[in-house]
N, C-alpha and C positions, 0 to 999 in steps of 0.2 A: 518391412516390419509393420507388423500394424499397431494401430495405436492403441490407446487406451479406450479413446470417445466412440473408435471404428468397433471395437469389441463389446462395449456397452451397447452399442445402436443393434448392434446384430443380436446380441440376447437378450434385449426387448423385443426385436421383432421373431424372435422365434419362440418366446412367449406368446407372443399375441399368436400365431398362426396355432400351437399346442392350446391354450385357451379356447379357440375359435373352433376349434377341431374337436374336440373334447364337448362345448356347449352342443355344437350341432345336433351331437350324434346322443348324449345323455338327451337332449331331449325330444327326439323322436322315438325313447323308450314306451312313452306315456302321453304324446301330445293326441293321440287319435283317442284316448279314453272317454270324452265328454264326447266327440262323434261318431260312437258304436252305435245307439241310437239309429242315427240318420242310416249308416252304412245299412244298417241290419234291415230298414225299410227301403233303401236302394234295389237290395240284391234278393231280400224275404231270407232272411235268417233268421235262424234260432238265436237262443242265448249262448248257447253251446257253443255254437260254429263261430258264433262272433270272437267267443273267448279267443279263439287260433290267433285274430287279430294281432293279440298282444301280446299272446304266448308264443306262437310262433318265433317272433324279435327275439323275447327275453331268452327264451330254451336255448337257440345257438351264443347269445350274446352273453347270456352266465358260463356255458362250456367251452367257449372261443375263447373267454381272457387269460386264462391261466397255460391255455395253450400258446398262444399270440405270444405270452410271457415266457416259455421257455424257449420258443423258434428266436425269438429277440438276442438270446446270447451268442446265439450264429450267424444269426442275417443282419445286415445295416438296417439303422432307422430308416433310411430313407426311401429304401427298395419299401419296407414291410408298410410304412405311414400312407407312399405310395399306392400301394396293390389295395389296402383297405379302404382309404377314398374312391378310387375309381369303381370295387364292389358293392359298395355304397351305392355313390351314385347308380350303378347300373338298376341297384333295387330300386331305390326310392321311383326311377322311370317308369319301370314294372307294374310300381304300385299307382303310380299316377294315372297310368292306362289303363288298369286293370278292369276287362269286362266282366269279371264275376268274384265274388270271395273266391276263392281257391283260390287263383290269378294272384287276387291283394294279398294272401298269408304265404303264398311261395314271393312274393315284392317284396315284405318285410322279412321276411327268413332269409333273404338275400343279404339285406340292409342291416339284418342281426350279425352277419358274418363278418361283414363290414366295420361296423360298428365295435366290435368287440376288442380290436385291434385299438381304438384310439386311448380310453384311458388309460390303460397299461402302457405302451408305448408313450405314452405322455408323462409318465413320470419317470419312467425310464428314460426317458432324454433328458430330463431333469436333472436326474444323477448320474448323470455321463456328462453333460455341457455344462454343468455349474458346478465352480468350489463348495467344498462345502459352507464356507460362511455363508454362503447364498441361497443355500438348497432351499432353507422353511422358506425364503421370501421367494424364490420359485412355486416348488410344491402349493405355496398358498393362492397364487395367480394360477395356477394350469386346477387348484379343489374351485377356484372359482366359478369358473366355466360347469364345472359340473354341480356343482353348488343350485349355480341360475337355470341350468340346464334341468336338474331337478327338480326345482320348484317352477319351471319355466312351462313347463310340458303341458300341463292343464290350461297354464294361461294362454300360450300359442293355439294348440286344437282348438279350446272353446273359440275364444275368439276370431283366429282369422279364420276355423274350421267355418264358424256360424257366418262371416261375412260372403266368403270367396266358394265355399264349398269344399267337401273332405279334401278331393286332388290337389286342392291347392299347396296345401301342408306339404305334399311330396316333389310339388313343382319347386316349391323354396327351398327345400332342404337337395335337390337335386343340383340347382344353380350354385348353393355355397360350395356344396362340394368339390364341384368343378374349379370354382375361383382357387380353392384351397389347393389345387395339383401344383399348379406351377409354384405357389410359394414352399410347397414341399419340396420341392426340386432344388429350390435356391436356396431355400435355408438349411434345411438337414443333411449332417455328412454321411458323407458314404463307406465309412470306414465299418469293417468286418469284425465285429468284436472276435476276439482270440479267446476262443473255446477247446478245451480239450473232452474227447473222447464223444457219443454219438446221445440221439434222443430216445430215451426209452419211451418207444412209439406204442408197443399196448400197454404200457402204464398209462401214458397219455390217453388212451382211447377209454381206458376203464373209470378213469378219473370225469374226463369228459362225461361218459355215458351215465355214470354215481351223480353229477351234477345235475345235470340234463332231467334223469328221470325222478330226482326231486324236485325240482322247481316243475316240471309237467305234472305229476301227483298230487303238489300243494295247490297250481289251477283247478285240477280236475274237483279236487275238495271244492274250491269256492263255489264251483258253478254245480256240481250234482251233490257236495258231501262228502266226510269222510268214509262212510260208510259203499259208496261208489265203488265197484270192484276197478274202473281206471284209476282211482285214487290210492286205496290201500294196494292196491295191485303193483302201481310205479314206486311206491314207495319203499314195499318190500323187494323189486328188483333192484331198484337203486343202493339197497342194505346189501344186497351180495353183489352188487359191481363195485361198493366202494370197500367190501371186504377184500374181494378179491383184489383192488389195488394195495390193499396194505400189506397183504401176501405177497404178491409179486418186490413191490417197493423193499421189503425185507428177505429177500432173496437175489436181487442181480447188482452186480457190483456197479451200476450207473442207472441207479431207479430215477424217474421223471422228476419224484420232488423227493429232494437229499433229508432223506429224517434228520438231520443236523441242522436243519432250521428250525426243528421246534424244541429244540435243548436250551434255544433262548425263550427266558420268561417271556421278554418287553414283547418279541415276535411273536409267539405262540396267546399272548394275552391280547396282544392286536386283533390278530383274526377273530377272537371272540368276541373281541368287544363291537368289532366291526359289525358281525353279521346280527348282533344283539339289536347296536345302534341302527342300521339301514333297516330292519323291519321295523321299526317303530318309527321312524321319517317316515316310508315309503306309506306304511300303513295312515298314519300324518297328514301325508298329504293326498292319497289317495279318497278319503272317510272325509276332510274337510270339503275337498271339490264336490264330494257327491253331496253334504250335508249343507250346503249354501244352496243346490240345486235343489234339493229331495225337503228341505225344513225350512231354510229360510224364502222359496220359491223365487229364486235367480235364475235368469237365463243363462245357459252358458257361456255365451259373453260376457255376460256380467262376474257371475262368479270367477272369471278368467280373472278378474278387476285386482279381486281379492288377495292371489296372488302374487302381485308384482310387487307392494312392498318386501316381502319375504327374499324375491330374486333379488332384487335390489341392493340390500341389507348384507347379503350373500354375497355379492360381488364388491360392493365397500371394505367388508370386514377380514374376506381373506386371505388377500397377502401382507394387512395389519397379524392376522392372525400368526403364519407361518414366520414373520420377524418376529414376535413374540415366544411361540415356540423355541426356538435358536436359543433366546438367553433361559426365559423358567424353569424349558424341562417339559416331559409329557407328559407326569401324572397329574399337577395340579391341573391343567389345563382341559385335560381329558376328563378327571374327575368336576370340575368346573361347569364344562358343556354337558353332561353327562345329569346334575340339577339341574341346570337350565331344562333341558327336554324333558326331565320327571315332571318342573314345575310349574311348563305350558302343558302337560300333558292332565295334569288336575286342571287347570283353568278351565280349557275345553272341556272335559267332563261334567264341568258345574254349571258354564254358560250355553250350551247346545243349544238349546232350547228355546232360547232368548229370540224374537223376530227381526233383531237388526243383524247383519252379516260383521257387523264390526269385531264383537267378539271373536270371532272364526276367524279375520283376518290378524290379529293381537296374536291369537293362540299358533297361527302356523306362522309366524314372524318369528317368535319364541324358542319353536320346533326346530325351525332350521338355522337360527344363529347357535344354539345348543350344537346341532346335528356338525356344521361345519368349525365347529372348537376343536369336535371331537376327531372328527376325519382327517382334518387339514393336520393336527396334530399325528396322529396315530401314522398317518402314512408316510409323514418325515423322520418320525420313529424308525420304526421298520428298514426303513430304505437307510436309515445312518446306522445300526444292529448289523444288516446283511454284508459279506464279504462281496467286494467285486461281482464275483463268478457267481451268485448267489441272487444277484439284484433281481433279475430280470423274471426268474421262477419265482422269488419271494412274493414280490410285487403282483405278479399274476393273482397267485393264488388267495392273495389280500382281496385283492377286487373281485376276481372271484368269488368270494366268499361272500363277502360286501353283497353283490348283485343277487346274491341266492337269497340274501336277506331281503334285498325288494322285490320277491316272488314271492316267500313264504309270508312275508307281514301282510301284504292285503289280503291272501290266499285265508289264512288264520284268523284274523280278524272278521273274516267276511263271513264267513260261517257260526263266528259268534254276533253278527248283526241278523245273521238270517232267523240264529235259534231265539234271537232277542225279539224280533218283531214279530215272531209267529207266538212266542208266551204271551205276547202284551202287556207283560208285567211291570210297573215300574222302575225308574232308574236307581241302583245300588247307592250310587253316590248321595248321603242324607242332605248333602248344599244345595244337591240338584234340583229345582221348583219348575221347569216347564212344562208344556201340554203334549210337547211334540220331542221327538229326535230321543226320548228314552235309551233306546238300542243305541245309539250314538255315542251317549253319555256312559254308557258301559264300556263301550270298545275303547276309548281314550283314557278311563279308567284302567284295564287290562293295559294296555300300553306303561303306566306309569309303573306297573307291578313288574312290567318285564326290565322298566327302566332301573329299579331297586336290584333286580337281580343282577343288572349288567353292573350298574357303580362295585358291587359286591366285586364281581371281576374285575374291573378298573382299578381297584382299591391294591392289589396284587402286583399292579406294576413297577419296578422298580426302574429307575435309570440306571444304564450302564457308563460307565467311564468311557468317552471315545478316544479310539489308540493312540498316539504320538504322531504317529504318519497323517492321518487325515486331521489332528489341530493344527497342524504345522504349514497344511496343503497350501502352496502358493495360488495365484488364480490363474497362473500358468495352463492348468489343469482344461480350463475352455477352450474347446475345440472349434478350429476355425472353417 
């Protein structure tokens, strides 16, 4: 029999490995963004081509989650946590050796494939190996890692980019990976979730490819324009692959994603609120890294500096957060975090400008204890709303979502800094008094406006009473 202490030990440490797992690979979404630069003088790239760098990851890793999430209701954690680490790793090698761009954007499209697997599968073990009384203090340890992972990403490239050199980046994240196999093997069961009936595979493709060629469309916007026939162009294919999923989903008796998941308010207000919140982080913290580099004249090292209290703060307050959730409830909390990011999102608007970095550091400190209120919340939501059978596609298509929002928020944003410093015109904001970073002080502006629209949504959520079966759930329920 095992005991008590033996059962705590083991679901601490199979948090830390889902934490660990989860940080990795969130932050090699974004840690090569401060050394596109350098690559691009490596190899003699465009802006263009460089953009694949990034795009490449994100494209399979926004399309991959929501699949990962419904292959999860048939496959064991262990197998699926497994195969994504070691494909992982094999990019990140790719990309470490990589004797030309092409070579490093098929490495990372490798590592996107990889990658995509872990946070969904991370909270899917979540809610399969912890009672419910546990889950937000779970859920809030495994948002952490992606938390850090998120605001980590800038700070890793710049700085060990700028010390060691770009490969380096891919040599470390290669090495964790690897340590990470075996503790997958030991900690994760291998039990076969009991699924009835098959995977509606061109639902899944059409869903895929609707994701895909939006988040490629909203790149292509950053770097040539909306007006770019690959931009409007992905955007309007992406409009008839994700009609055509709505079509087929309302037509076969076992569609990929069960329209009965969005009959629920709390779920269906999740996803929005999510993909609202992640472009405004994403946009956050991408606009600060470059705005400590581009206005306050930081090296990327430096600027890297900037964001570690934020990671930090991230990883403190998460799984405070996810206990917290379990008693309040998710609307005050959501709507809570949800101020928070309107009310660093004016700070920065008004401070850009300013020549100490300090500001900028306050302001995405702000950003992401708002941003992880909201998420860490939101996603204990959801997953305590979804039946059983239900988790695994739920949860996908959450993160999913989520991740499309950190493609579209810099994508969008970025095109409103470009149309800002080609007017020259001064900053909106009448607080705003600086000489520099104008276009900046707009964009974080816009951000706050998107943030009003999103509380608007968040304000809509209501809690649901959870059933008799899971208040009652013994901790029995942990699987050994």
């Amino acid at each position: 029999m095992t005991s008590p202490s033996t059962t705590t030990e083991r679901a601490g440490a199979r948090l830390a490995l889902l934490m660990a797992a989860i940080l990795v690979t969130v932050t090699a979404s974004d840690m090569v963004n401060l050394m596109l630069p350098a690559i691009g003088a490596e190899f003699d790239a465009t802006e263009a081509e460089l953009a694949w760098v990034v795009t490449g990851f994100l494209l399979v890793f926004s399309v991959g989650i929501p699949l990962y999430g419904r292959v999860s209701d048939r496959m064991s954690l262990r197998r699926l946590f497994v195969f994504a680490l070691l494909v992982y790793a094999a990019g990140s090698l790719v990309c470490a050796l990589a004797p030309s761009l092409s070579v490093l954007v098929a490495g990372r499209i490798i590592t996107g494939i990889g990658a995509a697997a872990i946070p969904v599968l991370s909270i899917i073990a979540v809610t399969r190996l912890l009672p419910t009384k546990r889950r937000g203090v779970g859920i809030g340890v495994v948002s952490a890692g992606a938390g850090i992972g998120t605001a980590a990403g800038p700070a890793v490239g710049g700085g060990v980019g700028q010390l060691l050199g770009w490969p380096s980046l891919f040599w470390i994240m290669l090495v964790i990976s690897l340590v990470l196999v075996p503790a997958a093997l030991r900690l994760l069961p291998d039990d076969t979730p009991v699924g009835g009936g098959r995977i509606d595979v061109p639902g899944g493709i059409l869903l895929g490819l609707g994701a895909g060629l939006v988040l490629f469309g909203m790149t292509q916007a950053q770097v040539s324009g909306f007006p770019a026939p690959s931009a409007w162009g992905s955007l309007l294919a992406a409009v008839v692959a994700l009609v055509l999923f709505g079509w087929r989903t309302a037509r076969v008796d076992q569609p990929f994603v069960p329209p009965a998941l969005f009959k629920n308010r709390v779920y269906r207000t999740s996803v929005l609120v999510a993909f609202l919140a992640m472009t405004v982080n994403l946009g956050g913290l991408v606009f600060v890294s470059l705005l400590v580099v581009e206005v306050n004249g930081l090296a990327p090292g430096e600027g890297a500096l900037v964001m570690i209290p934020a990671g930090a703060a991230v990883a403190a307050l998460s799984p405070l957060i996810g206990r917290l959730a379990d008693r309040a409830g998710a609307r005050p909390l959501v709507l809570t975090g949800l101020s928070l990011i309107w009310l660093f999102s004016l700070f920065l608007s008004t401070f850009t400008g300013v020549s100490s970095p300090i500001p900028a550091g306050v302001g995405i400190l702000g950003l992401s204890i708002g941003f992880i209120l909201v998420m860490t919340t939101l996603i204990g939501a959801a997953a305590g709303e979804l039946p059983g059978e239900q988790v695994g596609v739920g949860l996908g298509i959450l993160q999913g979502v989520q991740f499309l929002g950190a493609g579209t928020g810099p994508a969008v944003f970025g095109v409103l800094v470009s149309a800002r410093e080609q007017s020259g015109s001064t900053a909106v904001n009448p607080f705003y008094n600086g000489h520099e970073g104008a276009a900046y002080s707009d964009v974080f502006l816009a951000m706050a406006v998107v943030v009003v629209v999103t509380l608007v949504v968040a304000s809509r959520m209501r809690p649901a009473a959870a059933p008799a079966s899971e208040a009652e759930e013994p901790d029995a329920r942990i699987v050994h």
